[in-house]
N, C-alpha and C positions, 0 to 999 in steps of 0.2 A: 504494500500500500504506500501509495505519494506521500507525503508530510505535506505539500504542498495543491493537493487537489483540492481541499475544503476551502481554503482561503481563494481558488480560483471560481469555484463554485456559488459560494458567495460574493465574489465580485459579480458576476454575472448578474445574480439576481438582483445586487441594485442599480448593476446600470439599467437592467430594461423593468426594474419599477418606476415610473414616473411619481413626482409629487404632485399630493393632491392638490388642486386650489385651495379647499378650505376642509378643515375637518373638524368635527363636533361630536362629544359623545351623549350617552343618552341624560336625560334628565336628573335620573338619579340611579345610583352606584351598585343600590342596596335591590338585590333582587330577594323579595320577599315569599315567593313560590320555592327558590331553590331552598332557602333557608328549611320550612316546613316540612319540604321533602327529605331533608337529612335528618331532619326529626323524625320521620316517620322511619327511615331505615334503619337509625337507630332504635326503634322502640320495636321495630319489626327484628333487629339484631339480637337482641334483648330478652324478646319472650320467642323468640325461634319460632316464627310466625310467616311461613313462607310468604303466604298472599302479602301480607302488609310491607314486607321486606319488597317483592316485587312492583309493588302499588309504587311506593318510595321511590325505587329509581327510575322504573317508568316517567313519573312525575319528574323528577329530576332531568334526564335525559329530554324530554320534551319541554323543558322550561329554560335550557343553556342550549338548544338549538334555534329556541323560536324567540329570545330576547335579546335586542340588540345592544354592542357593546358599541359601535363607533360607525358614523355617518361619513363619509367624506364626497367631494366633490371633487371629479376628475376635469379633462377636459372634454370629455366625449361621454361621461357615465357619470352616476350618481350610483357612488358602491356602500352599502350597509353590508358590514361585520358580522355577524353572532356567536352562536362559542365555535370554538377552536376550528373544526371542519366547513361551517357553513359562510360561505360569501356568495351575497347577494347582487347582481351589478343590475341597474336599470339603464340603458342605453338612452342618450337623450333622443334619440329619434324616435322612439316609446314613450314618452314624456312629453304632455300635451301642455301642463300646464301647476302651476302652484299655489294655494291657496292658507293664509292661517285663518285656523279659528281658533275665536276663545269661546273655550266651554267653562262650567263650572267646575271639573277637575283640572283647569290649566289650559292652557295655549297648547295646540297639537298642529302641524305641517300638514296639508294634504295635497298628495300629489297624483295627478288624474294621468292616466294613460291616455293614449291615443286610441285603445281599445276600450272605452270606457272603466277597466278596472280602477281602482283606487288602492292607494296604499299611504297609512298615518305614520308620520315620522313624530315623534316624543326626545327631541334635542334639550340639549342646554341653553342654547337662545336660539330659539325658533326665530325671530324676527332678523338677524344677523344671518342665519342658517336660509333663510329663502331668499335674501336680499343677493347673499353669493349664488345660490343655485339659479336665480333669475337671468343674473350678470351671466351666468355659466351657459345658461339655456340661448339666451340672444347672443352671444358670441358664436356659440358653437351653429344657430341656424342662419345669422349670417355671415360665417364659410361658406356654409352650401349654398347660399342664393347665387344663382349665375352658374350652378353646376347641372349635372345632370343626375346628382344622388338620389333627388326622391322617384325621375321616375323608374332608377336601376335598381331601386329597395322598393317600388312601390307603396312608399309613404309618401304625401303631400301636406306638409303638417300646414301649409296655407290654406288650404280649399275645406271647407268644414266635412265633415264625413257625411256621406250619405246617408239617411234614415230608412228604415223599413217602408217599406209598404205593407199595413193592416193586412190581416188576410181574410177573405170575402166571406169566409165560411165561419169562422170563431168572433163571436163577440167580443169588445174588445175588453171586459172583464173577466175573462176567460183569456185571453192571452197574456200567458207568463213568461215572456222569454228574458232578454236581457231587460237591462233597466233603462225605461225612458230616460228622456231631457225633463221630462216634465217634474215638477217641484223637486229640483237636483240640490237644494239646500240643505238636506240633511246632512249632519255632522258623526258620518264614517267613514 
């Protein structure tokens, strides 16, 4: 074995990590599910209690995959963290747009797809944290104006997306497909 392969290794990976614009972690440090959960493995350890031992890290394992540790803002992506294995990257040409709300548990980021999905980001300063993702969003779409990207991806994030057309046969309280435009104010 090299002595010197690890350190080449690691050169590599930072030269082709970029830095991020801006990065932000979540609101608060203290994840309150995982804590619980090691309570429970411990009490499941304890009375040798297979189910509740299983419960526990089930719980666990499912609450350091699906809680975010850190947000950043690339030049092409908006990448969320979580534990160790799981990175999220949302590409900005998937990213329609940004929005904060203040709810009565806090200030939360929502950011709309260009497929109408949604996804809440829960930062440290939300208002600093969209102000850079906005700056990020209009830089990055215009690059593209003057190219021919959106119609080689078939995205057009200028042209509004076309809507359904009802269908003749279903009433339209009976059709449950994706989610209107209509009253799009709700806060999730």
């Amino acid at each position: 074995r090299f002595s010197g392969l690890d350190d080449v290794i690691e050169y590599r990976r930072m030269e082709e990590t970029p830095e991020p614009l801006h990065s932000d972690g979540p609101k608060t440090k203290l994840n309150l599910t995982i804590l619980f959960s090691f309570v429970v493995i411990v009490i499941g350890c304890y009375q040798w209690n297979p189910f509740v031992l299983v419960m526990g890290v089930g719980v666990a394992i499912y609450s350091w995959l699906t809680n975010a540790k850190k947000f950043e803002i690339y030049r092409d992506a908006l990448v969320v963290t979580y534990g160790s294995p799981r990175v999220k990257a949302f590409p900005f040409q998937q990213i329609a747009n940004s929005e904060l709300l203040s709810l009565p548990i806090g200030d939360r980021l929502r950011v709309r797809m260009v497929n109408g999905s949604r996804i809440m980001l829960m930062t440290k300063d939300p208002e600093t944290f969209r102000a850079k993702l906005d700056e990020a969003l209009e830089t990055f779409h215009g690059e593209q104006r003057g190219t021919d990207y959106a119609k080689e991806n078939e995205l057009d994030t200028g042209i509004d997306t076309p809507t359904e057309t009802p269908l003749d046969e279903v009433p339209p309280e009976e059709n449950l497909g994706e989610s209107s435009s209509e009253n799009d104010n709700v806060p999730y």
